[in-house]
N, C-alpha and C positions, 0 to 999 in steps of 0.2 A: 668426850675428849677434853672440854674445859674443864670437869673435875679431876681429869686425870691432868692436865696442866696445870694443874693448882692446886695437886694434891691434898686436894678435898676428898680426903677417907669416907665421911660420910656423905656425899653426895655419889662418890664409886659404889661406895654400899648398898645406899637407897634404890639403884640403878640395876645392881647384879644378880641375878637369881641367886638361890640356896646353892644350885649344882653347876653353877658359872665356870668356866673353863677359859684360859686366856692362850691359844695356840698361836706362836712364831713359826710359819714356813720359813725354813731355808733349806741346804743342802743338808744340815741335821737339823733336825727339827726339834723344838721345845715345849712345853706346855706347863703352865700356872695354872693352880686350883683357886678358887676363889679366895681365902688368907693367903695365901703364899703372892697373888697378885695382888691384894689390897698391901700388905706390906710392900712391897719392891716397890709398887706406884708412888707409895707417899713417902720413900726412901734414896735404894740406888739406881729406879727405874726411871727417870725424869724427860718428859716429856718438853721439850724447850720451844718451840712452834710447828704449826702443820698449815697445811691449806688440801680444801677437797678439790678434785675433778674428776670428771666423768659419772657424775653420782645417778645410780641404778637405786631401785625402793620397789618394791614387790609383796604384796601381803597375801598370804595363804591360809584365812580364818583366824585362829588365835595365834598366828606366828607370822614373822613379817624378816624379809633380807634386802637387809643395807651392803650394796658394795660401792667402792670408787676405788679410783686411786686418787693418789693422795701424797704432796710432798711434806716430808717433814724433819725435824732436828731434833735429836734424843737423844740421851746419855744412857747407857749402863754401864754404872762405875764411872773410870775410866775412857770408856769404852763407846767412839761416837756411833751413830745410827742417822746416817742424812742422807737425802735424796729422795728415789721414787719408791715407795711403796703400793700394796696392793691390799685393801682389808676389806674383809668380808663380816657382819653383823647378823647373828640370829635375836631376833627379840621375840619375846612371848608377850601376850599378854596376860596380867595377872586375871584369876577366876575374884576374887571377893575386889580390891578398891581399882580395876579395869583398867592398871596403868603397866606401859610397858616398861618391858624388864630384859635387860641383853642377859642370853645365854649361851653366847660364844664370838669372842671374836677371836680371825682370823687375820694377823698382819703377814705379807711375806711380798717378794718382791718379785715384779713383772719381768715373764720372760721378755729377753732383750732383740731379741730374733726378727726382724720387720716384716717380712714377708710371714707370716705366722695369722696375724687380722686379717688381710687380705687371704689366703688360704682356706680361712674357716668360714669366712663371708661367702665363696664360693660353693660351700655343701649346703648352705642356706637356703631350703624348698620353699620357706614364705615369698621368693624374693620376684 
C-alpha cells in the first residue's frame, strides 16, 4: 500500500508476482493484469490515504491471506473512491530468495446490511 501511495513502480514490481491480478468488486466488476496495474498505479490510479481495521492473516504453507477493511481516499482520474472498503490479499511465497509476493488483491466494498454479521455468527458450530 505505501508503494502504491507513492507510486513506487518498482517497489509494486518487487512485490507482484509474474501472474498478479488486481480485481475491483463492485456491482461490475473489474480486473488489472499485472502492467496494466503497474501503469494505472503510478499514473491515473492514485491512492491518496487509507487506514486498516479489522485485520485477518492466515498462512496455508507457501501462500498466506490478508483481509481487513480498510478506510480510504483514491482517485481514478477524475473519479473519487473514499470511504469503506473490503480487501482481500493472496501472497505466495517465492521458491528461490523465500520472500513474499501478492498474487491478487481483492478491493470492493462491505455489504451495508447490519443484521448480516450477526446472521452468520449464528450458523457458527465452533461457538
Amino acid at each position: 500500500m505505501r508503494s502504491w501511495m507513492n507510486r513506487d513502480r518498482n517497489g509494486m514490481k518487487s512485490l507482484a508476482t509474474g501472474d498478479f491480478v488486481f480485481l475491483l468488486g463492485a456491482l461490475t466488476s473489474a480486473i488489472l493484469d499485472r502492467p496494466s496495474w503497474l501503469e494505472a498505479a503510478t499514473t491515473r490510479f492514485q491512492l491518496c490515504a487509507y487506514r486498516f481495521k479489522d485485520l485477518y492473516v492466515r498462512r496455508h504453507k507457501k501462500m498466506a491471506v490478508f483481509a481487513a477493511r480498510m478506510s480510504v481516499e483514491a482517485r481514478i482520474g477524475t473519479e473519487k473512491l473514499e470511504g469503506e472498503v473490503w480487501i482481500t490479499d493472496l501472497w505466495q511465497r517465492g521458491r528461490l530468495r523465500r520472500k513474499w509476493k501478492l498474487v491478487e488483491p481483492t478491493i470492493s466494498r462491505p455489504d451495508t446490511n447490519e443484521n448480516l454479521p450477526g446472521l452468520i455468527r449464528e450458523m457458527q458450530l465452533w461457538r
